[in-house]
C-alpha positions as CSV (number, residue, x, y, z in Angstrom):
1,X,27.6,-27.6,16.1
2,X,23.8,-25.9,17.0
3,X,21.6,-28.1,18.8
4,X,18.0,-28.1,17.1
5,X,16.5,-25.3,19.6
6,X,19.4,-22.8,19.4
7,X,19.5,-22.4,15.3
8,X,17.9,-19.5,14.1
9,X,14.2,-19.2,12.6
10,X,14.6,-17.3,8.9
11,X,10.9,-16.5,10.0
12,X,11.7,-14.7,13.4
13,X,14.6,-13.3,12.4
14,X,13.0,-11.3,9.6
15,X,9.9,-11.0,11.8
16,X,12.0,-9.3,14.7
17,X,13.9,-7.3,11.7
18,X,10.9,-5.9,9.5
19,X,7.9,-6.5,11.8
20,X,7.9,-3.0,13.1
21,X,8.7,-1.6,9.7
22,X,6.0,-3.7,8.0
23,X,3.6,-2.8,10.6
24,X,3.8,1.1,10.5
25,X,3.2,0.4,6.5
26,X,0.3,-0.8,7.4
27,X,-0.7,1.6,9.9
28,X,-0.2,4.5,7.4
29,X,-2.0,2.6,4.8
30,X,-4.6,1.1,6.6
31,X,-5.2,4.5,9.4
32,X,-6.0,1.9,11.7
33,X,-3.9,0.0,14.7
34,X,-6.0,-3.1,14.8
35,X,-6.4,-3.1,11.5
36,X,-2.6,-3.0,10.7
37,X,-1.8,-5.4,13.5
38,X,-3.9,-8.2,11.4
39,X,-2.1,-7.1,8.3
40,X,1.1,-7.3,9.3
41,X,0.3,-11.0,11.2
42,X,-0.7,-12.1,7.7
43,X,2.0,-10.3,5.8
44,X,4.5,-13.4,7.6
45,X,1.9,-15.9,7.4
46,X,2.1,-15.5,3.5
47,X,6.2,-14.6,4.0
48,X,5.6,-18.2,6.1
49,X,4.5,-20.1,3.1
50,X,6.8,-18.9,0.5
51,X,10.1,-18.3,2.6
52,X,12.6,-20.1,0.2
53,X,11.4,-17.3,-2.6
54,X,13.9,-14.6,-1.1
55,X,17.7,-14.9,-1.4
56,X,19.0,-11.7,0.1
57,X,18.1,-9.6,2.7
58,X,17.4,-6.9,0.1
59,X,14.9,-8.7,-1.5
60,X,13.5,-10.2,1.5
61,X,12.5,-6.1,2.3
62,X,11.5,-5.7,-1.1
63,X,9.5,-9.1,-1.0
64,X,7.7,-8.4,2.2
65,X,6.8,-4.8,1.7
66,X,5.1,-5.8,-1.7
67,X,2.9,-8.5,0.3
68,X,2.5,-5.8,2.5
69,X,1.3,-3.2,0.5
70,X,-0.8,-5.9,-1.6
71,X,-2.8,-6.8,1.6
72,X,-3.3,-3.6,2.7
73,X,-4.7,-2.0,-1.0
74,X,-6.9,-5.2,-0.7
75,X,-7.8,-4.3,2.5
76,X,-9.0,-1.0,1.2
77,X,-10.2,-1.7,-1.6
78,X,-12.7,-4.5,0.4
79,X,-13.4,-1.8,2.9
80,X,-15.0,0.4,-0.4
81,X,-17.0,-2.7,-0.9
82,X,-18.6,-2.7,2.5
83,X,-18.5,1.3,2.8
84,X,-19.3,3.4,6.1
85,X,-22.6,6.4,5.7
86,X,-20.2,9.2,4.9
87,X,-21.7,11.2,1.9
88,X,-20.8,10.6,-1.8
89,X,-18.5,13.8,-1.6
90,X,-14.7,13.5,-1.0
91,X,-13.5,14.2,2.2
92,X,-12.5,17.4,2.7
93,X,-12.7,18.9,-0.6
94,X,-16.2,21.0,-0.2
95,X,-17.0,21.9,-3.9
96,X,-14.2,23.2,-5.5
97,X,-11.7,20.0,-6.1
98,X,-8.0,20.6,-7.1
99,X,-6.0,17.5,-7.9
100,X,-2.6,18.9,-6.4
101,X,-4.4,19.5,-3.2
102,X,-6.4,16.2,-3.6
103,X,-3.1,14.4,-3.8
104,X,-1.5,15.6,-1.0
105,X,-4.2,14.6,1.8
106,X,-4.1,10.7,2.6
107,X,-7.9,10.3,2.9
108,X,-8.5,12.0,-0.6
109,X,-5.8,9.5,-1.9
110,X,-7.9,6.7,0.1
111,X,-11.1,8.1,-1.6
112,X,-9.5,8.2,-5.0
113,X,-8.2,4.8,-5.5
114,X,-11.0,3.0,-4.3
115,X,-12.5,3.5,-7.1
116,X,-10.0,2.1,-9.6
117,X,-7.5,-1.0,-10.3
118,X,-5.0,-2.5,-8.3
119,X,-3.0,-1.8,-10.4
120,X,-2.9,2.3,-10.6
121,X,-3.9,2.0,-6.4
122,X,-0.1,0.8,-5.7
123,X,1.5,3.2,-7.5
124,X,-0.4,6.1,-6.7
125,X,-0.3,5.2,-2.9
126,X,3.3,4.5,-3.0
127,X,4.2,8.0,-4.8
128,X,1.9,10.5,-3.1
129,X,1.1,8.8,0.2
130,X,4.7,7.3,1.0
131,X,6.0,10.0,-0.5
132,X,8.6,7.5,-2.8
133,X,10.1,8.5,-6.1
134,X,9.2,6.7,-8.8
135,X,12.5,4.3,-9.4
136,X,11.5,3.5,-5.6
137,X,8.2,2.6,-6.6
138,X,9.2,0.7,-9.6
139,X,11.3,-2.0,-7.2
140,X,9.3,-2.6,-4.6
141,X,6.3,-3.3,-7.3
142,X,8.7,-4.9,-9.7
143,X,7.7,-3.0,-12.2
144,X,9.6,-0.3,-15.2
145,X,10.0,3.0,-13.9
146,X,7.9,4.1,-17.7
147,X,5.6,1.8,-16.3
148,X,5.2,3.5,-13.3
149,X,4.9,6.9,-15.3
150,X,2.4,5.7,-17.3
151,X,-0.1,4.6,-14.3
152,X,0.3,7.9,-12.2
153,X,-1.0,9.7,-15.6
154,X,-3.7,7.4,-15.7
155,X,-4.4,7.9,-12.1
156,X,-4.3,11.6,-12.2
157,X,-6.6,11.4,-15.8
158,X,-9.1,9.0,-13.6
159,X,-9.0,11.3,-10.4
160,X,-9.4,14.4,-12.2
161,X,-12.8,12.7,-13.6
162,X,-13.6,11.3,-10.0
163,X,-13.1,14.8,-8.6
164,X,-15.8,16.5,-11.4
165,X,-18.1,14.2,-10.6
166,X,-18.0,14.6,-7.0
167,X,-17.8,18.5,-6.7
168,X,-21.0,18.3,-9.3
């Protein structure tokens, strides 16, 4: 039988297993080390709270990299609200914006869903920036894969829009 002190913590384990996984998500997403370190602290204080919800270790991933992700396209999207002096153009881009190219360059991705939901922000981060296929993307957000379809078209429509208006 385990005295008290030597049974495992569910909390640490999964800490010790995904912390360093969760926290280079949020270093890519967030292009930031203290930034990601905070993220990733509050990832498992809300993993923490709601520990019971996950049943398997699969979903335990799945579970914490959608908190994860959450945070950090919150984190984002609050960091458009209190914006840094850096022009109204995108980054990068001078005046002649192409959405292939716009895609493929982290900060224009950054740039681009800023400006729009939640929503279309996940999926479009998840598919161009971490480079995941769309079934991929359609777990971890728990979400149809025509679902996911559907919101990459409307984030290409919206960023082909943003990208007019900021070459014009």
């Amino acid at each position: 039988m385990y005295h008290l002190l030597t049974l495992p913590d569910p909390l640490t384990d999964l800490y010790r297993r995904y912390g360093p996984l969760i926290y280079a998500r949020c270093r890519r997403m967030l292009d930031d080390g203290a930034a990601a370190e905070d993220a990733t602290q509050e990832t498992f204080m809300r993993v923490h709270r709601h520990l019971a919800r996950a049943h398997t270790v699969q979903e335990a991933l799945s579970w914490i990299y959608r908190i994860a992700t959450n945070y950090c396209l919150n984190e984002i999207r609050d960091r458009r609200l209190r914006p840094e002096p850096t022009g109204d153009a995108l980054p990068g881009l001078g005046t002649s914006p192409d959405l292939e190219r716009s895609l493929a360059d982290r900060a224009a991705v950054r740039w681009i869903a800023a400006s729009l939901p939640e929503k279309l922000r996940a999926v479009a981060w998840l598919h161009y920036v971490e480079g995941m296929a769309q079934p991929e993307v359609a777990e971890v957000l728990d979400i149809s894969r025509r679902t996911v379809v559907y919101r990459l078209e409307e984030f290409n429509q919206r960023a082909r829009k943003l990208l007019e208006r900021s070459s014009a």
